[in-house]
C-alpha positions as CSV (number, residue, x, y, z in Angstrom):
1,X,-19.7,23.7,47.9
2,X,-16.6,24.9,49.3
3,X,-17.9,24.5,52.9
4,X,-18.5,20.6,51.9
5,X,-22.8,21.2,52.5
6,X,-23.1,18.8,50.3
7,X,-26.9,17.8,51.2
8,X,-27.3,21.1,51.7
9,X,-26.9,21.9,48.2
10,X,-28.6,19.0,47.3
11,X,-31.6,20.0,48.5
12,X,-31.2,23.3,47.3
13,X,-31.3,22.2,43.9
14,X,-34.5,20.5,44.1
15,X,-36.2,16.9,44.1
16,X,-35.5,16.2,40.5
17,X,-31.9,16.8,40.6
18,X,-32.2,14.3,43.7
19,X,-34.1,11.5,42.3
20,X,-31.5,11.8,39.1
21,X,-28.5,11.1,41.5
22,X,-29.9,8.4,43.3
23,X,-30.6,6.7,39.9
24,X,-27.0,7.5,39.3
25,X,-25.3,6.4,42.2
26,X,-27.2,3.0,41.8
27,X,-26.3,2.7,37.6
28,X,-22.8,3.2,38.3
29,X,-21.8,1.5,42.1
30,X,-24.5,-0.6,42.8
31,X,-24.6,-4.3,41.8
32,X,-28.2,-5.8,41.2
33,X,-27.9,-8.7,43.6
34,X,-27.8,-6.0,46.3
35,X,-31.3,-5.3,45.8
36,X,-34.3,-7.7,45.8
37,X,-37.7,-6.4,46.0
38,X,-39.6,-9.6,45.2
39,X,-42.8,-8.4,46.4
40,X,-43.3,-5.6,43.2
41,X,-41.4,-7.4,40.7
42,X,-42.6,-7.4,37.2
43,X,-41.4,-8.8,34.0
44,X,-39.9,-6.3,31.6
45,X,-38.9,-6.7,28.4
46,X,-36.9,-4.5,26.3
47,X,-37.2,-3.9,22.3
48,X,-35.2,-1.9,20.1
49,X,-37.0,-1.1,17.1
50,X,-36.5,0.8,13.9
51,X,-32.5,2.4,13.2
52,X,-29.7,2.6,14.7
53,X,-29.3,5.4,17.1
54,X,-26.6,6.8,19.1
55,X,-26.6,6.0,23.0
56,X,-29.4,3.4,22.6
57,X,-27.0,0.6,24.0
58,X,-26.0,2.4,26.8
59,X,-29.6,3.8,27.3
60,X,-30.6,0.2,27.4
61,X,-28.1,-1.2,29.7
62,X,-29.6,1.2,32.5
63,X,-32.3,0.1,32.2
64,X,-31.7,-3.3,32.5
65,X,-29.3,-2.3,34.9
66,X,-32.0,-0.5,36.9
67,X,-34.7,-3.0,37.0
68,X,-32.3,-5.9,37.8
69,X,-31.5,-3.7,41.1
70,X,-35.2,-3.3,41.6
71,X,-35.8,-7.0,41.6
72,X,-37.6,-7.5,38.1
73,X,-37.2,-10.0,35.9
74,X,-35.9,-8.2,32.7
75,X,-36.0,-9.9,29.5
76,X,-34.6,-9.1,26.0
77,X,-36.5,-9.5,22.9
78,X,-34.5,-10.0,19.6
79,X,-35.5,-9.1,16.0
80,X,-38.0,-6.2,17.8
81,X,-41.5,-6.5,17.2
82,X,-41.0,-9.8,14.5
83,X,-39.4,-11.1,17.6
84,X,-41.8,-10.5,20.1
85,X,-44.1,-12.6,17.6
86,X,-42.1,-15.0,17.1
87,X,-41.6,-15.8,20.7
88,X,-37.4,-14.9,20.8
Protein backbone atom coordinates (compact mmCIF):
# COMPACT_ATOMS: atom_id res chain seq x y z
CA UNK A 1 0.00 0.00 0.00
CA UNK A 2 2.58 2.49 0.69
CA UNK A 3 4.16 1.93 -2.78
CA UNK A 4 0.47 2.90 -4.27
CA UNK A 5 0.25 -1.24 -5.93
CA UNK A 6 -3.01 -0.79 -5.59
CA UNK A 7 -4.12 -3.71 -8.15
CA UNK A 8 -1.42 -5.37 -6.91
CA UNK A 9 -2.85 -5.81 -3.63
CA UNK A 10 -6.04 -6.23 -5.04
CA UNK A 11 -5.28 -9.25 -6.49
CA UNK A 12 -3.44 -10.36 -3.69
CA UNK A 13 -6.43 -10.44 -1.66
CA UNK A 14 -8.34 -12.68 -3.83
CA UNK A 15 -11.42 -12.69 -6.36
CA UNK A 16 -13.93 -12.27 -3.65
CA UNK A 17 -12.60 -9.26 -2.16
CA UNK A 18 -12.60 -8.08 -6.05
CA UNK A 19 -16.04 -8.94 -7.02
CA UNK A 20 -17.10 -7.04 -3.51
CA UNK A 21 -15.47 -3.78 -4.77
CA UNK A 22 -16.70 -3.72 -8.06
CA UNK A 23 -20.28 -4.12 -6.62
CA UNK A 24 -19.12 -1.27 -4.42
CA UNK A 25 -17.81 1.12 -6.62
CA UNK A 26 -21.07 0.70 -8.81
CA UNK A 27 -23.62 1.13 -5.40
CA UNK A 28 -21.99 4.21 -4.43
CA UNK A 29 -20.62 6.22 -7.93
CA UNK A 30 -22.43 4.71 -10.55
CA UNK A 31 -25.85 6.04 -11.71
CA UNK A 32 -28.19 3.24 -13.35
CA UNK A 33 -28.80 4.97 -16.62
CA UNK A 34 -25.15 4.36 -17.28
CA UNK A 35 -25.77 0.87 -17.70
CA UNK A 36 -28.25 -0.85 -20.00
CA UNK A 37 -27.99 -4.48 -20.73
CA UNK A 38 -31.38 -5.04 -22.38
CA UNK A 39 -30.47 -8.24 -23.81
CA UNK A 40 -30.48 -10.20 -20.01
CA UNK A 41 -32.91 -8.07 -18.41
CA UNK A 42 -35.41 -9.64 -16.08
CA UNK A 43 -38.11 -8.42 -13.95
CA UNK A 44 -37.40 -8.38 -10.19
CA UNK A 45 -39.38 -7.72 -7.65
CA UNK A 46 -38.55 -7.12 -4.10
CA UNK A 47 -40.67 -8.13 -0.84
CA UNK A 48 -40.11 -7.41 2.66
CA UNK A 49 -41.82 -9.77 4.77
CA UNK A 50 -42.15 -10.48 8.39
CA UNK A 51 -40.45 -7.59 11.24
CA UNK A 52 -38.73 -4.95 11.13
CA UNK A 53 -34.99 -5.37 10.91
CA UNK A 54 -32.10 -3.22 10.96
CA UNK A 55 -30.25 -2.41 7.57
CA UNK A 56 -33.14 -3.97 5.57
CA UNK A 57 -33.77 -0.42 3.76
CA UNK A 58 -30.44 0.09 2.89
CA UNK A 59 -30.01 -3.64 1.99
CA UNK A 60 -32.86 -3.10 -0.28
CA UNK A 61 -31.90 0.02 -1.96
CA UNK A 62 -28.74 -2.00 -3.36
CA UNK A 63 -30.32 -3.96 -4.63
CA UNK A 64 -32.58 -2.06 -6.54
CA UNK A 65 -29.77 0.02 -6.93
CA UNK A 66 -27.82 -2.89 -8.52
CA UNK A 67 -30.30 -4.29 -10.87
CA UNK A 68 -31.37 -0.84 -12.14
CA UNK A 69 -27.46 -0.59 -13.31
CA UNK A 70 -27.77 -4.01 -14.73
CA UNK A 71 -30.76 -3.11 -16.91
CA UNK A 72 -33.66 -5.03 -15.08
CA UNK A 73 -36.81 -3.93 -14.54
CA UNK A 74 -37.12 -3.89 -10.70
CA UNK A 75 -40.43 -3.63 -9.12
CA UNK A 76 -41.69 -3.22 -5.52
CA UNK A 77 -44.32 -5.13 -4.02
CA UNK A 78 -46.30 -3.51 -0.99
CA UNK A 79 -48.06 -5.26 1.88
CA UNK A 80 -45.43 -8.46 1.20
CA UNK A 81 -46.85 -11.58 0.26
CA UNK A 82 -50.83 -10.19 0.73
CA UNK A 83 -49.51 -7.85 -1.80
CA UNK A 84 -48.08 -9.92 -4.26
CA UNK A 85 -51.73 -11.51 -4.13
CA UNK A 86 -53.38 -8.74 -4.30
CA UNK A 87 -51.68 -7.56 -7.40
CA UNK A 88 -49.90 -4.05 -5.52
Amino acid sequence: MKEKRFKEAQELRGRSFKGNLETYIRLSKLRPKLFSNKQQSFNLAVVNVGAPACGVNAAVRSIIRYGLCEGHNMFAIFDGFEGLVNNQ
